[in-house]
N, CA and C atoms of all chains as a GROMACS GRO file, in nm:
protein
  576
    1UNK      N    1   1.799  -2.731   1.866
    1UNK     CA    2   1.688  -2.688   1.780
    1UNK      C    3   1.742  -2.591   1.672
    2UNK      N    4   1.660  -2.637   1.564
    2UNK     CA    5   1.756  -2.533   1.414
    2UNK      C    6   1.729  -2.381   1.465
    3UNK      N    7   1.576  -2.331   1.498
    3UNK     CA    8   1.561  -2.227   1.512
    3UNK      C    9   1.648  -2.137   1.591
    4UNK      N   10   1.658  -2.222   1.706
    4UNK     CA   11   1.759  -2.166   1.839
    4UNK      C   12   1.909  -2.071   1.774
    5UNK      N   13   1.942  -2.200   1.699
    5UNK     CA   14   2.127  -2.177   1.672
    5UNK      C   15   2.103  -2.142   1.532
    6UNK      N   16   2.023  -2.096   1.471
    6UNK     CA   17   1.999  -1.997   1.315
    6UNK      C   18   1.979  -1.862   1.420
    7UNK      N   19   1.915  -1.851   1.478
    7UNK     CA   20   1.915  -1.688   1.545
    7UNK      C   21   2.043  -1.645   1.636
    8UNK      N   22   2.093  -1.746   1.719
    8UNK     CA   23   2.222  -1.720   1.793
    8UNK      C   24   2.320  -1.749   1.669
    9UNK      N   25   2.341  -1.734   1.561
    9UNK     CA   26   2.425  -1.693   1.461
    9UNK      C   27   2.448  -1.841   1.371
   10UNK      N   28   2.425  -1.931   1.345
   10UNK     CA   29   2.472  -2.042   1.294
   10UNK      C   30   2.470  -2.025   1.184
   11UNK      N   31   2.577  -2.059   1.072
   11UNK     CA   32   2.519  -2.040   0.923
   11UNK      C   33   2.464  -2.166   0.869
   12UNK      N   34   2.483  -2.265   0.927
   12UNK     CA   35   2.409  -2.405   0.880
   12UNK      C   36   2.231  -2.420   0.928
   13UNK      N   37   2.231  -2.336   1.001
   13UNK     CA   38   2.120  -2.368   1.087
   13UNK      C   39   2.084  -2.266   1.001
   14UNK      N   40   2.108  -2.138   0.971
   14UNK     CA   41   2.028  -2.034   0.880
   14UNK      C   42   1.978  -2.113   0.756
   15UNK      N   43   2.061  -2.165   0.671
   15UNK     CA   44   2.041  -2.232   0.559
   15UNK      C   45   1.942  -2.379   0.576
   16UNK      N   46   1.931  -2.389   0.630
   16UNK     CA   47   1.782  -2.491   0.698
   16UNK      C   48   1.664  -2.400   0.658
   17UNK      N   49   1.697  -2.289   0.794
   17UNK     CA   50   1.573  -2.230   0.764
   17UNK      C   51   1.504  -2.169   0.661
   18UNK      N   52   1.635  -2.119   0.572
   18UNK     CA   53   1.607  -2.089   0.458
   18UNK      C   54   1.529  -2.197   0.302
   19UNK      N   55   1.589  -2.263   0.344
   19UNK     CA   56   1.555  -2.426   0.279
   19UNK      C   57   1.373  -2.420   0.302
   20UNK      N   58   1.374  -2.415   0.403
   20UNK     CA   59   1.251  -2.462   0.500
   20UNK      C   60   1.130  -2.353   0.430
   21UNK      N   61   1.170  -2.244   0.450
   21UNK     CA   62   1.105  -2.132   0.436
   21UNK      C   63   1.122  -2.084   0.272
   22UNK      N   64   1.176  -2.172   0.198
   22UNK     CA   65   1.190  -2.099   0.053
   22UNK      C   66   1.058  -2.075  -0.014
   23UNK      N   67   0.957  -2.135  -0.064
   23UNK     CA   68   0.844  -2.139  -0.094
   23UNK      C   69   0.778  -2.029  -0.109
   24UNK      N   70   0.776  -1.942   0.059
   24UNK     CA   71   0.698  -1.813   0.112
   24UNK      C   72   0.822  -1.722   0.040
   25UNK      N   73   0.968  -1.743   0.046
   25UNK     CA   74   1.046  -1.641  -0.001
   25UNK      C   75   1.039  -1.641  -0.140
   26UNK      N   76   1.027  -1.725  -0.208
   26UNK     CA   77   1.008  -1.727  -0.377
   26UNK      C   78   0.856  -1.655  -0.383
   27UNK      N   79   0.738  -1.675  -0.334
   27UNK     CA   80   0.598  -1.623  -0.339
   27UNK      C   81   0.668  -1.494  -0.324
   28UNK      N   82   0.678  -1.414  -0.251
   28UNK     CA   83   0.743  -1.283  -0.201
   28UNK      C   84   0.845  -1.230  -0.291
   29UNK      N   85   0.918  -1.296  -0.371
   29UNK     CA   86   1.014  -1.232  -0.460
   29UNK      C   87   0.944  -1.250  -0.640
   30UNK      N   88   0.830  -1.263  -0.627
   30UNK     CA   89   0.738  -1.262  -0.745
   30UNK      C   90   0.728  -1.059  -0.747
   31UNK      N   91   0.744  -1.078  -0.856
   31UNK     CA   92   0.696  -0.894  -0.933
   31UNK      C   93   0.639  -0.895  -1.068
   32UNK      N   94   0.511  -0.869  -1.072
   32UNK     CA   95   0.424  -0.868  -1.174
   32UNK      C   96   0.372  -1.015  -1.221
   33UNK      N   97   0.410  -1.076  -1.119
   33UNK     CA   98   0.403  -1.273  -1.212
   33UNK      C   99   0.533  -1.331  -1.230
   34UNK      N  100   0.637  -1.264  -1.159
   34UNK     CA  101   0.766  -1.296  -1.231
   34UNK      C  102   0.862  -1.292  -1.124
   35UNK      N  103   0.938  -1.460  -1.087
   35UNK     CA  104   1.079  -1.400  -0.998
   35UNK      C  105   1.163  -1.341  -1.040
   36UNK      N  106   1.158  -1.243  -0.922
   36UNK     CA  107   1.285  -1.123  -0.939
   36UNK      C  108   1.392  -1.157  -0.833
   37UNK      N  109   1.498  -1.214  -0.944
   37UNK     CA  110   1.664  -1.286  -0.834
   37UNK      C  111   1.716  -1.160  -0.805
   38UNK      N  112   1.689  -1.006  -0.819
   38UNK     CA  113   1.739  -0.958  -0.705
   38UNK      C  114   1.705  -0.902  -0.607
   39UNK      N  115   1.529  -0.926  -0.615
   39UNK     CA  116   1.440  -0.891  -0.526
   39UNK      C  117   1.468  -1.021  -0.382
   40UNK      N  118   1.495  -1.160  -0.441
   40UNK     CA  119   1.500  -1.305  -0.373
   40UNK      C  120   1.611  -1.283  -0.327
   41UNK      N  121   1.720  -1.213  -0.341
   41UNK     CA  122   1.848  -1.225  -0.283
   41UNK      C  123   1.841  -1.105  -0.180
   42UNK      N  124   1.784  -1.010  -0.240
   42UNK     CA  125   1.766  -0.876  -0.098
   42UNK      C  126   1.690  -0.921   0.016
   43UNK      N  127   1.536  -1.014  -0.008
   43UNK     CA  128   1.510  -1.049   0.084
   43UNK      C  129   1.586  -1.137   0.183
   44UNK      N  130   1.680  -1.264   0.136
   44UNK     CA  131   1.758  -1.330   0.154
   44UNK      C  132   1.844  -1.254   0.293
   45UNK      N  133   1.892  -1.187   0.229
   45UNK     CA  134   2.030  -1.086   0.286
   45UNK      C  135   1.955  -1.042   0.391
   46UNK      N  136   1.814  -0.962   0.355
   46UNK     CA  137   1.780  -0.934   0.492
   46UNK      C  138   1.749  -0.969   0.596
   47UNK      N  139   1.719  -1.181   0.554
   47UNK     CA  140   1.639  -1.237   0.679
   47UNK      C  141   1.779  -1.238   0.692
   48UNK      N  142   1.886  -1.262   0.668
   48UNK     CA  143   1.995  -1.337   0.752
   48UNK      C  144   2.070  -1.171   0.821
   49UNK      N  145   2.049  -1.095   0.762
   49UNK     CA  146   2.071  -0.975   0.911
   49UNK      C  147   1.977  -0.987   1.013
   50UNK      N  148   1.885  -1.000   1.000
   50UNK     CA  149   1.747  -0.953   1.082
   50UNK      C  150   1.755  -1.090   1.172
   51UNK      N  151   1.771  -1.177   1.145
   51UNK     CA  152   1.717  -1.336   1.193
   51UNK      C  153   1.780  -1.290   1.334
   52UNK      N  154   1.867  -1.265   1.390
   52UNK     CA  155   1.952  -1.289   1.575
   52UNK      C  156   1.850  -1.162   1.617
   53UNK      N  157   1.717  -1.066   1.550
   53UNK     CA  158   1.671  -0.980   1.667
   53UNK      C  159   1.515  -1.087   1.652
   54UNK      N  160   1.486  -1.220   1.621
   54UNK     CA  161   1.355  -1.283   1.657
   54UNK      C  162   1.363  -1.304   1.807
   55UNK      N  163   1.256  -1.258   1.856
   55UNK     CA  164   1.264  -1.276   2.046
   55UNK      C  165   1.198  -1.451   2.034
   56UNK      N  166   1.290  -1.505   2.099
   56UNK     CA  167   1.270  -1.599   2.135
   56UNK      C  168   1.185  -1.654   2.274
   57UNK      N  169   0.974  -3.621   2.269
   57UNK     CA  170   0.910  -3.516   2.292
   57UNK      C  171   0.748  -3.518   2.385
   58UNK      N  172   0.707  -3.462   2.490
   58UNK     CA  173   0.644  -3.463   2.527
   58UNK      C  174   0.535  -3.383   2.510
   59UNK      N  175   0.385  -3.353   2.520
   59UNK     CA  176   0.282  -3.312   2.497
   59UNK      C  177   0.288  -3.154   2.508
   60UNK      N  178   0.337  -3.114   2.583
   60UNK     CA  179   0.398  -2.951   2.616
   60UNK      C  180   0.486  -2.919   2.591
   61UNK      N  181   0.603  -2.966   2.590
   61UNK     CA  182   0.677  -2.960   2.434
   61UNK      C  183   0.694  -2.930   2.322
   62UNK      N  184   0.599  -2.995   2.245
   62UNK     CA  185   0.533  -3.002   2.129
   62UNK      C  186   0.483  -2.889   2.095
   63UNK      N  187   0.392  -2.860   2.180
   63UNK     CA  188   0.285  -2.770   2.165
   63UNK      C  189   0.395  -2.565   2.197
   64UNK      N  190   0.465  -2.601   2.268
   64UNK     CA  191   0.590  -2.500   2.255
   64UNK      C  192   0.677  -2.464   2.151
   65UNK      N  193   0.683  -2.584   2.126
   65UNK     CA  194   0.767  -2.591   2.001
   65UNK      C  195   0.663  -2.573   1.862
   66UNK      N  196   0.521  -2.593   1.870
   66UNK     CA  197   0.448  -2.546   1.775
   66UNK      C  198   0.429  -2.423   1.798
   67UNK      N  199   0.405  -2.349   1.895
   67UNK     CA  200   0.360  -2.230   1.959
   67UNK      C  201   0.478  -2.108   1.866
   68UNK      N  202   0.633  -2.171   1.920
   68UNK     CA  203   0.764  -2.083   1.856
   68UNK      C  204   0.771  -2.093   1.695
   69UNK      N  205   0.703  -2.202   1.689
   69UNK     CA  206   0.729  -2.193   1.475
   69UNK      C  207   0.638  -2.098   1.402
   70UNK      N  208   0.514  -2.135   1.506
   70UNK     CA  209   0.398  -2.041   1.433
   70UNK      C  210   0.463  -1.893   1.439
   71UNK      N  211   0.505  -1.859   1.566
   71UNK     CA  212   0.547  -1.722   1.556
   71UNK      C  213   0.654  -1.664   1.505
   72UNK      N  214   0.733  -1.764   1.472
   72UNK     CA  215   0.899  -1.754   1.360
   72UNK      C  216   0.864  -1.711   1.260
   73UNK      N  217   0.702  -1.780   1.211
   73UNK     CA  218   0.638  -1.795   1.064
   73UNK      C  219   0.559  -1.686   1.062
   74UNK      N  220   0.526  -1.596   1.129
   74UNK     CA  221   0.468  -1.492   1.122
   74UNK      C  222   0.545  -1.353   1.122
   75UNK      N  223   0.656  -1.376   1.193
   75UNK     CA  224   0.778  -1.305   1.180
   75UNK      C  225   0.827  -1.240   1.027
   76UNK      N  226   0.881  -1.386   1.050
   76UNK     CA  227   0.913  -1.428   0.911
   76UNK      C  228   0.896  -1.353   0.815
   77UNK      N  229   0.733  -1.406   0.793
   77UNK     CA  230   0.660  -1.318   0.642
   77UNK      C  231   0.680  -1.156   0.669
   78UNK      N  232   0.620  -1.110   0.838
   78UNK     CA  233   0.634  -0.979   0.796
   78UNK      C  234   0.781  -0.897   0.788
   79UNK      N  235   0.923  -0.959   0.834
   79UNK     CA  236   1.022  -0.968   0.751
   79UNK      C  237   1.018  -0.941   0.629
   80UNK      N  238   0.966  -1.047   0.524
   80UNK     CA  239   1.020  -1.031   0.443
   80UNK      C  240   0.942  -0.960   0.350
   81UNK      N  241   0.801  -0.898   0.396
   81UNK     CA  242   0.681  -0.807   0.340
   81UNK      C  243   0.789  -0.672   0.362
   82UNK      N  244   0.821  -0.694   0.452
   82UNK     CA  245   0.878  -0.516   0.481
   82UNK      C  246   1.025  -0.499   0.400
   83UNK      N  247   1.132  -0.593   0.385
   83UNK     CA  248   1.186  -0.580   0.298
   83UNK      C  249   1.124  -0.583   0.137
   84UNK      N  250   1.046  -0.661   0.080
   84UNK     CA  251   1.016  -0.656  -0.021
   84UNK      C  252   0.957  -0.522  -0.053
   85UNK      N  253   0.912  -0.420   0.040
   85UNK     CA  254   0.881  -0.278   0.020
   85UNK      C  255   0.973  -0.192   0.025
   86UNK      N  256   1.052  -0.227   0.072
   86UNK     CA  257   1.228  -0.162   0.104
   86UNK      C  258   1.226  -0.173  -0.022
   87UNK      N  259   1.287  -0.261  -0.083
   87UNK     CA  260   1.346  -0.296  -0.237
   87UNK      C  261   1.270  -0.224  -0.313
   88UNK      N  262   1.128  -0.263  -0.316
   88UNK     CA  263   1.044  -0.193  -0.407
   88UNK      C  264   1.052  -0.042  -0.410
   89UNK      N  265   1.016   0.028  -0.305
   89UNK     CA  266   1.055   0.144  -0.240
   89UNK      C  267   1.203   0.245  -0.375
   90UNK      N  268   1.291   0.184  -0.349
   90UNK     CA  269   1.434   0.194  -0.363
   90UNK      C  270   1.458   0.179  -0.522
   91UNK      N  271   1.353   0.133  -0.577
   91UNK     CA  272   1.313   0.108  -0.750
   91UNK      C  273   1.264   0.184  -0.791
   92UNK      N  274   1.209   0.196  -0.729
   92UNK     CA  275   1.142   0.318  -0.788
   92UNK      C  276   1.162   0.463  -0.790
   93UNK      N  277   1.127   0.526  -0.929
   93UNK     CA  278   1.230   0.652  -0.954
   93UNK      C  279   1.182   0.736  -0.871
   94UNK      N  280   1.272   0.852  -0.809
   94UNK     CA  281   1.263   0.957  -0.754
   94UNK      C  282   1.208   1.046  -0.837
   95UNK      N  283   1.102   1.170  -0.846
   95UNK     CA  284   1.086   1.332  -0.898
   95UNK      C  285   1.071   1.403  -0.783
   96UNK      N  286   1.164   1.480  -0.840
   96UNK     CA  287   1.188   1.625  -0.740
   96UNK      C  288   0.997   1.678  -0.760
   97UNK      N  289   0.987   1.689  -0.666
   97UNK     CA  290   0.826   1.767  -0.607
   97UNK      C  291   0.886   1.902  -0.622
   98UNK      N  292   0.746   1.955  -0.728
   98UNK     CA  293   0.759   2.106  -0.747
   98UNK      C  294   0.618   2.120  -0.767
   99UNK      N  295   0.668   2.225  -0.653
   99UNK     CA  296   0.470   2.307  -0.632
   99UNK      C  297   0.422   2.364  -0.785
  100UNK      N  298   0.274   2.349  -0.783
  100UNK     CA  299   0.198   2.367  -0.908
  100UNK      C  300   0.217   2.540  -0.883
  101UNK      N  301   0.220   2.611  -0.828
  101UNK     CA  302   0.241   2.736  -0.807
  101UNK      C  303   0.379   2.804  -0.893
  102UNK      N  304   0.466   2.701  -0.877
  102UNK     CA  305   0.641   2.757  -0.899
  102UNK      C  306   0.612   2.668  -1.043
  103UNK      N  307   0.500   2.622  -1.090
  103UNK     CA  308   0.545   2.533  -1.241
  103UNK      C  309   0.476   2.670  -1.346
  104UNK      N  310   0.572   2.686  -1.429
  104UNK     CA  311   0.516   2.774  -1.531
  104UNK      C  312   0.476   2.714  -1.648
  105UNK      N  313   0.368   2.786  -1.702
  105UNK     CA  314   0.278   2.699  -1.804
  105UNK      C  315   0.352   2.684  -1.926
  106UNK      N  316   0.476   2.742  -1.943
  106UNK     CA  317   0.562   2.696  -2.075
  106UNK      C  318   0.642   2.530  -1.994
  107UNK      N  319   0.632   2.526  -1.849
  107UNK     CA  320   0.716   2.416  -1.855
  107UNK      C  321   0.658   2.304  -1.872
  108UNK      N  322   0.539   2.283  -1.944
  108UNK     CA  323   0.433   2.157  -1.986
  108UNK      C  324   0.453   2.165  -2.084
  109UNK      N  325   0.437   1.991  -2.138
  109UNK     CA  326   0.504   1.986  -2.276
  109UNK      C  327   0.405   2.015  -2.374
  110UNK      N  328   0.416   2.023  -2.504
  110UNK     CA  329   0.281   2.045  -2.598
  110UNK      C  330   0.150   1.964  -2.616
  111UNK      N  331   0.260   1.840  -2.593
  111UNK     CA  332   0.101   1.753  -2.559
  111UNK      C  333  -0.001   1.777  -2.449
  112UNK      N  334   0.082   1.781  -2.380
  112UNK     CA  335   0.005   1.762  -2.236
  112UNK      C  336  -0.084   1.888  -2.228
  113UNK      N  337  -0.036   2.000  -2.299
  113UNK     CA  338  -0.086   2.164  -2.317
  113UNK      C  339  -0.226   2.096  -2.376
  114UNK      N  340  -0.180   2.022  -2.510
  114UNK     CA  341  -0.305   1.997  -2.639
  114UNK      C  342  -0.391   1.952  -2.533
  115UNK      N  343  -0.403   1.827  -2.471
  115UNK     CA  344  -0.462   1.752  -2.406
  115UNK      C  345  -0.584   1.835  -2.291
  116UNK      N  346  -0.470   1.873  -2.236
  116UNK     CA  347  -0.526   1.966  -2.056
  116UNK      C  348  -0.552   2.050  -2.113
  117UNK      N  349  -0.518   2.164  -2.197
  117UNK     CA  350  -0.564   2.268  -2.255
  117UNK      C  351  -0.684   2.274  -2.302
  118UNK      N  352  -0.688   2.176  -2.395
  118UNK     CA  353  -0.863   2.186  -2.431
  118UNK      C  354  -0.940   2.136  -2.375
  119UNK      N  355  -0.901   2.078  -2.309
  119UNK     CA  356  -1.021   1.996  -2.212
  119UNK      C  357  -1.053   2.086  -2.124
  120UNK      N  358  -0.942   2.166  -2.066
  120UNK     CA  359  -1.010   2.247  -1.937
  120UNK      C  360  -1.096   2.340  -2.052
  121UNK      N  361  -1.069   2.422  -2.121
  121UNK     CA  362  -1.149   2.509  -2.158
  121UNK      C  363  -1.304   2.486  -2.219
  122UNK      N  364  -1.308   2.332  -2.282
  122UNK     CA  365  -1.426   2.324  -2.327
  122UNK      C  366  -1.476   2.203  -2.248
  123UNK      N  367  -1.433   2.153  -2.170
  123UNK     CA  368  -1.528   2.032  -2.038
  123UNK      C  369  -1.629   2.040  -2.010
  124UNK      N  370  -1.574   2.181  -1.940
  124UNK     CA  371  -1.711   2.283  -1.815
  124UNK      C  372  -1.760   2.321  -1.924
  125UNK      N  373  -1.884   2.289  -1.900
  125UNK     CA  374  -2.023   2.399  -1.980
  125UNK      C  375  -2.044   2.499  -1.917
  126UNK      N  376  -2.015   2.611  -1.900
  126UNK     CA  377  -2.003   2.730  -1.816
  126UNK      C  378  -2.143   2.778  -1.824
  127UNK      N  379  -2.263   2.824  -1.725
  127UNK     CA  380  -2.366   2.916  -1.796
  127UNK      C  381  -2.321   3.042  -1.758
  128UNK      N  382  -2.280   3.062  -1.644
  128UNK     CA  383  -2.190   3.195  -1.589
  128UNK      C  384  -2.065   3.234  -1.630
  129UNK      N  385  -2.121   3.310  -1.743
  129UNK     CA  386  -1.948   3.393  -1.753
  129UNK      C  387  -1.842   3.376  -1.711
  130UNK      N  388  -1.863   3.471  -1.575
  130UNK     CA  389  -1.760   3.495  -1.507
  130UNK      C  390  -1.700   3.380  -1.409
  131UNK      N  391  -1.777   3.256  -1.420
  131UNK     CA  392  -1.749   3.130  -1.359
  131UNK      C  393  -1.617   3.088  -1.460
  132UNK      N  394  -1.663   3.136  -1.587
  132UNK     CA  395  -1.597   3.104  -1.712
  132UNK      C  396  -1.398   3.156  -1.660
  133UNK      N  397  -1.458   3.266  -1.681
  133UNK     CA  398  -1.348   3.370  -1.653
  133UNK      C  399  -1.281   3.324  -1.563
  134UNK      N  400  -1.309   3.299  -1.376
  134UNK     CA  401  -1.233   3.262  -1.311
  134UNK      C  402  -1.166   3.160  -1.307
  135UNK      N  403  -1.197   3.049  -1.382
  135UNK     CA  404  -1.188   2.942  -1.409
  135UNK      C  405  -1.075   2.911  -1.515
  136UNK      N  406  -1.069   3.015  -1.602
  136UNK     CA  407  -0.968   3.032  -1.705
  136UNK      C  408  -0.846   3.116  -1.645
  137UNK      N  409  -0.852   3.180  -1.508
  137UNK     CA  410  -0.776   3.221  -1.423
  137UNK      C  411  -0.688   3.125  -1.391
  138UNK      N  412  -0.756   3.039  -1.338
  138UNK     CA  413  -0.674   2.928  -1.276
  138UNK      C  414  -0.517   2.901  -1.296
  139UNK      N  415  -0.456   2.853  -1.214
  139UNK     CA  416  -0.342   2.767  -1.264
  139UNK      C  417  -0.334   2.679  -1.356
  140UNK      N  418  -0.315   2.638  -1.478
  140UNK     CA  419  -0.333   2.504  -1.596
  140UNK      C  420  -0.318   2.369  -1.478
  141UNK      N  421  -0.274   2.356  -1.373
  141UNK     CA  422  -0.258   2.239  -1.333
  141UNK      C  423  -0.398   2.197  -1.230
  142UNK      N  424  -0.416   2.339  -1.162
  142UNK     CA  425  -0.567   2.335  -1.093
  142UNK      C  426  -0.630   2.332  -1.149
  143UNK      N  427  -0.689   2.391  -1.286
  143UNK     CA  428  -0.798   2.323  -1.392
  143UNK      C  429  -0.782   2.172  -1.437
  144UNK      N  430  -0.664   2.166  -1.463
  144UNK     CA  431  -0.669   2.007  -1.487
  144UNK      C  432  -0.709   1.906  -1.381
  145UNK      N  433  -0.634   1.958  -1.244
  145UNK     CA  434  -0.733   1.852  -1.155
  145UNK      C  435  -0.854   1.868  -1.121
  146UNK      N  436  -0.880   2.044  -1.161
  146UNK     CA  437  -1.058   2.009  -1.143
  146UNK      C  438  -1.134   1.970  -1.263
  147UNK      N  439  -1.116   1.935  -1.396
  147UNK     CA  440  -1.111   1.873  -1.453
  147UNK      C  441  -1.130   1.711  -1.470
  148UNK      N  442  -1.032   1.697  -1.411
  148UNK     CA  443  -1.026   1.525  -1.395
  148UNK      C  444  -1.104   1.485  -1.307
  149UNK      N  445  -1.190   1.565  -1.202
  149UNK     CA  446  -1.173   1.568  -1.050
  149UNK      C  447  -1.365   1.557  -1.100
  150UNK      N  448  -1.409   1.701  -1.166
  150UNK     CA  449  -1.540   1.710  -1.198
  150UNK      C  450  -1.619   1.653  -1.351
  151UNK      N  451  -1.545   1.619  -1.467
  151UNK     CA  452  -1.562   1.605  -1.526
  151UNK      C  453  -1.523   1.477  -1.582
  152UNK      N  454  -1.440   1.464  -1.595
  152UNK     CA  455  -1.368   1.278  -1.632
  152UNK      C  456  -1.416   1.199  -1.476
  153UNK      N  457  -1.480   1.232  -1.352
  153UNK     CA  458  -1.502   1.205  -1.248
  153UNK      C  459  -1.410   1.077  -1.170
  154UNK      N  460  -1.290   1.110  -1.242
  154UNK     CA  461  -1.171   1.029  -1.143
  154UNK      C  462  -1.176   1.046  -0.982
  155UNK      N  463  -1.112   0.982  -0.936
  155UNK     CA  464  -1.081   0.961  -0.837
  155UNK      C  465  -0.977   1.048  -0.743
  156UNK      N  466  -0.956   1.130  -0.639
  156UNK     CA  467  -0.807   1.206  -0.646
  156UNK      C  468  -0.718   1.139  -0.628
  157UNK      N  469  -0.726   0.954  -0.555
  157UNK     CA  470  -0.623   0.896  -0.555
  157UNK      C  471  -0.584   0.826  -0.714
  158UNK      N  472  -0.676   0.848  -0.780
  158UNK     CA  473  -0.619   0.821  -0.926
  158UNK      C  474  -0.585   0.928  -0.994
  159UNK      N  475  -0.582   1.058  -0.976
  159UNK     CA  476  -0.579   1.211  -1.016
  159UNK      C  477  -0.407   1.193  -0.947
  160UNK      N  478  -0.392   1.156  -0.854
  160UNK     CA  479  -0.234   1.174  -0.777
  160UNK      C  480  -0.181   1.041  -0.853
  161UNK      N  481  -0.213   0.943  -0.930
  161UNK     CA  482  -0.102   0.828  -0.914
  161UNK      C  483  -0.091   0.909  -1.089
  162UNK      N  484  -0.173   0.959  -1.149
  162UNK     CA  485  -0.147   1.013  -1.278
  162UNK      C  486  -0.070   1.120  -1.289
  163UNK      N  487  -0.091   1.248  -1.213
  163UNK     CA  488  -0.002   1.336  -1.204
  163UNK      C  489   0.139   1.350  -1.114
  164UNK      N  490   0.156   1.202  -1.062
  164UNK     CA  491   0.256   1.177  -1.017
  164UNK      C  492   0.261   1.264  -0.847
  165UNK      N  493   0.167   1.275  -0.776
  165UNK     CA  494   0.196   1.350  -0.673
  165UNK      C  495   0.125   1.249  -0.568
  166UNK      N  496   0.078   1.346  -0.419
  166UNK     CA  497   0.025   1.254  -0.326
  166UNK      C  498  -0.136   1.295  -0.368
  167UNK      N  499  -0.214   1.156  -0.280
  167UNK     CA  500  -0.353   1.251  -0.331
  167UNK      C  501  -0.412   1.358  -0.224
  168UNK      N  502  -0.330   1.346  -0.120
  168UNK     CA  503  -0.362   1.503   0.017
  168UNK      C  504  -0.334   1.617  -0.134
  169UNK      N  505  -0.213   1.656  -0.243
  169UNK     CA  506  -0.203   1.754  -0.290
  169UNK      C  507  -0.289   1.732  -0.385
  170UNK      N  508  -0.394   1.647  -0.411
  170UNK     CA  509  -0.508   1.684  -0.547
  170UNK      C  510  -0.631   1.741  -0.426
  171UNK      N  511  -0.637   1.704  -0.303
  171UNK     CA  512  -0.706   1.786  -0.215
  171UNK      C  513  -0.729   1.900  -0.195
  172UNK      N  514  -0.587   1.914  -0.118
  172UNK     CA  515  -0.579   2.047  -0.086
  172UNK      C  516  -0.582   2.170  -0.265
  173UNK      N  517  -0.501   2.134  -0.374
  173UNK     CA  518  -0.552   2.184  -0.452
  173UNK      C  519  -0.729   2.191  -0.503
  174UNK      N  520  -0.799   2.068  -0.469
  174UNK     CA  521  -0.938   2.108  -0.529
  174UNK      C  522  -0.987   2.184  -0.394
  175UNK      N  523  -0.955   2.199  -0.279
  175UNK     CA  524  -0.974   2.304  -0.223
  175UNK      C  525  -0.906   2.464  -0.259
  176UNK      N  526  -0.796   2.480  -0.285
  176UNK     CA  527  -0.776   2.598  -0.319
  176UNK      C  528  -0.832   2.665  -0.441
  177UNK      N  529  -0.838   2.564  -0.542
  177UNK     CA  530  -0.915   2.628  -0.640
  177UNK      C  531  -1.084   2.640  -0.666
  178UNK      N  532  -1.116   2.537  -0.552
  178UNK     CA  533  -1.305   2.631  -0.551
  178UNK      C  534  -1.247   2.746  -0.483
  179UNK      N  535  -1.183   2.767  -0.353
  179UNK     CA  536  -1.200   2.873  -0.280
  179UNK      C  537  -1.167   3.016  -0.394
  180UNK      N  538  -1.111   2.986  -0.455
  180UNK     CA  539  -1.079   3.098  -0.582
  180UNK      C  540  -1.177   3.095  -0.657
  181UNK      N  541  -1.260   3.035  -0.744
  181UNK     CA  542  -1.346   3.044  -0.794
  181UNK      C  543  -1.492   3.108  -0.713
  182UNK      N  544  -1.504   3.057  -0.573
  182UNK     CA  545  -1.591   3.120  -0.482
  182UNK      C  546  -1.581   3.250  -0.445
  183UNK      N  547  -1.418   3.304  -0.444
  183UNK     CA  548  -1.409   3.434  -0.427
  183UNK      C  549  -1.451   3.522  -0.569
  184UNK      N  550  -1.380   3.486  -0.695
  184UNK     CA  551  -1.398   3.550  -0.751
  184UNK      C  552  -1.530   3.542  -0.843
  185UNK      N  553  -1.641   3.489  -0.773
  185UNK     CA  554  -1.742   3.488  -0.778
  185UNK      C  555  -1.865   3.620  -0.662
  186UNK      N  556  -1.752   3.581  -0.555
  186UNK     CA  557  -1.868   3.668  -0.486
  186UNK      C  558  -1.757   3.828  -0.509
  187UNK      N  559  -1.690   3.852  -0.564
  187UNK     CA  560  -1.632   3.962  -0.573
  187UNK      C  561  -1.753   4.059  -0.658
  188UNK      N  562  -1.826   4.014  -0.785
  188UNK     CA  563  -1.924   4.006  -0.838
  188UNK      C  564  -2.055   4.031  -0.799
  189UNK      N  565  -2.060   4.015  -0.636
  189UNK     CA  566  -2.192   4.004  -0.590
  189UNK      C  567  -2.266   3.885  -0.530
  190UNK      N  568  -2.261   3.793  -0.592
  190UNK     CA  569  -2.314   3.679  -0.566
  190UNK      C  570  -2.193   3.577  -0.483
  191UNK      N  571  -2.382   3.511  -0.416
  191UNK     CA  572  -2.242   3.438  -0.307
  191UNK      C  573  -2.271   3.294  -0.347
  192UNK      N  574  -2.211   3.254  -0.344
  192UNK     CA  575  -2.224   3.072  -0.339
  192UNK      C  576  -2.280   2.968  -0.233
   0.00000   0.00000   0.00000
């Protein structure tokens, strides 16, 4: 399962999820009406630190 | 895939997806957070009235003095006591009838300190009212 092996560290399996989930991360990296690529890349950076503490 | 399964495996996405967003709500406040400029907080007490610029003097200056329709003098008087920054938020506060959380996003502070200031400055005006005699 992608989710499984994106949280136990996979970088292929991260980039799925990321794929998967871009939509909500582009909505979220909007500022004032406007994507902000370094607002989209901080969030980025942070799901892929954060992603191995989702309790499964 | 089987019926419980499924429903597990729907059960774990929904909650990945809820994760998720608040992930990336809380970073997007991080960032935001981190953009935004810092000012050193300095008590209206320690600000001296030359360190306001001329405009802001022109502006707050006349407004505090001619806003209030004073019928009491000495309401007048204590009032012209004030700190320039406690007239201005009582000012904004009684007269332009803002908001204190719009009184704090303008003067750049929290709105607990347009509070606690429109409390300190009735309590001054109340004193130096009943110093006079009269009580409020």
């Amino acid at each position: 399962m992608t989710l499984l092996e994106a949280v136990s560290g996979s970088h292929e399996a991260l980039e799925k999820i990321l794929e998967l989930y871009a939509p909500m991360i582009n909505r979220y990296s909007l500022v004032n009406g406007r994507l902000d690529e370094d607002l989209r890349q901080y969030i980025l950076i942070h799901i892929a630190l954060n992603i191995s503490k989702f309790p499964m | 895939m089987n019926h419980q399964q499924k429903n597990e495996h729907d059960e774990l996405r929904a909650r990945f997806t809820a994760w998720l967003e608040t992930t990336i709500y809380r970073a997007k406040l991080k960032y935001l957070n981190r953009q935004r400029p810092k000012f050193e907080v300095v008590s209206i007490e320690e600000l001296p009235e030359d360190a306001l610029s001329v405009s802001e003097k022109a502006v707050y200056g006349a407004v505090s003095q001619s806003a209030f329709d004073f019928e009491e003098e000495r309401l007048a008087e204590a009032f012209a006591n004030l700190p320039i920054k406690r007239q201005q938020i009582l000012t904004m506060l009684f007269v332009e009838e803002r908001k204190p959380e719009e009184i704090a996003q303008l003067l750049n502070c929290s709105a607990q300190h347009v509070y606690d200031q429109r409390y300190q400055a009735l309590k001054k005006l109340r004193q130096a009212l009943m110093k006079g005699g009269d009580k409020l």
